[in-house]
C-alpha positions in Angstrom: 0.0 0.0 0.0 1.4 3.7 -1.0 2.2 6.1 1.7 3.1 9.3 1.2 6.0 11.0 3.2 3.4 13.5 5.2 2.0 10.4 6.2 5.1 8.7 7.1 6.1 11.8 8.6 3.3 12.1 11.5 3.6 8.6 12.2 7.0 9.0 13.0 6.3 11.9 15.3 3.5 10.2 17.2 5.8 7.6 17.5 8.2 10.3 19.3 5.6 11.6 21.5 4.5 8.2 22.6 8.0 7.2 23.6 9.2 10.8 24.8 6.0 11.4 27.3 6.3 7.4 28.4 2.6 7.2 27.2 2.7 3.3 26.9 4.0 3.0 30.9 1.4 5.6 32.3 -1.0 3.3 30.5 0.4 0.6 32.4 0.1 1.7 35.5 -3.0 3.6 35.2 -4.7 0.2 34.1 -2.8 -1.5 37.0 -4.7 0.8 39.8 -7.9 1.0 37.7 -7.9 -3.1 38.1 -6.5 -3.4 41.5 -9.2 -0.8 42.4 -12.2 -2.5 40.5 -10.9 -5.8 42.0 -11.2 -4.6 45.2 -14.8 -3.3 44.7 -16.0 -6.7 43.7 -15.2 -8.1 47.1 -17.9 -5.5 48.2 -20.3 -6.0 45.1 -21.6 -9.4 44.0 -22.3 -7.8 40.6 -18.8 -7.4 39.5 -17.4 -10.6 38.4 -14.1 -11.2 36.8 -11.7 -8.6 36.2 -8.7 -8.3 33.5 -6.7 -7.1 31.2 -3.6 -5.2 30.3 -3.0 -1.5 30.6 -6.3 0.7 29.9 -7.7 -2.3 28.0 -9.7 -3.8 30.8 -12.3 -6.3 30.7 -14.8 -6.1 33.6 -17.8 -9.4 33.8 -21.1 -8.5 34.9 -23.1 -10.5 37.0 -27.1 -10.4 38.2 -27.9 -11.8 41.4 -29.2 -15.3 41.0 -31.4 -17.4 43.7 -27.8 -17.3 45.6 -27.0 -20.6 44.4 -24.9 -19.4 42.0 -24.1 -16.5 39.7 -25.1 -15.7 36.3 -24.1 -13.3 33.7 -26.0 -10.6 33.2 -27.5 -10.3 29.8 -25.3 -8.6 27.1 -25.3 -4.9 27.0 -25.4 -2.2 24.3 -22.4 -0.1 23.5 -24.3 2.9 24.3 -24.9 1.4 28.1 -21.2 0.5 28.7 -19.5 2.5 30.9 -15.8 0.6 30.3 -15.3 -0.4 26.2 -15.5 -3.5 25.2 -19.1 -4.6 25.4 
């Protein structure tokens, strides 16, 4: 596929900014307390299931309360209800 060197040009500078302002790593670590953090709620809120994934990109199960047998997922949300991407 062309490219043309404007193109290649502001790649190569968002490229520089990610790597100069350590953009990658403050993910990272963001996404580390965000989980830690949501983690921790669960243990307070039965709705909040498993938790994962890696730097902002973060995964979080929803769960209805059951009978208190067991757990179930809750039904599949929209997009426009989800509060974390990924729905």
């Amino acid at each position: 596929m062309p490219a043309s060197p404007v193109a290649a040009a502001v790649g190569h500078a968002v490229l520089d900014v990610i790597e100069r302002e350590k953009l990658m790593e403050n993910a990272m670590r963001v996404g580390e307390y965000l989980k830690q953090r949501l983690t921790d709620m669960s243990a307070r809120h039965p709705e909040i299931g498993d938790v994962r994934g890696a730097g902002l990109y973060i995964g979080v199960e929803l769960l209805r309360r059951g009978d208190g047998r067991r757990r179930q997922s809750a039904p599949r949300l929209s997009s426009t209800n989800c509060a974390i991407a990924g729905c």
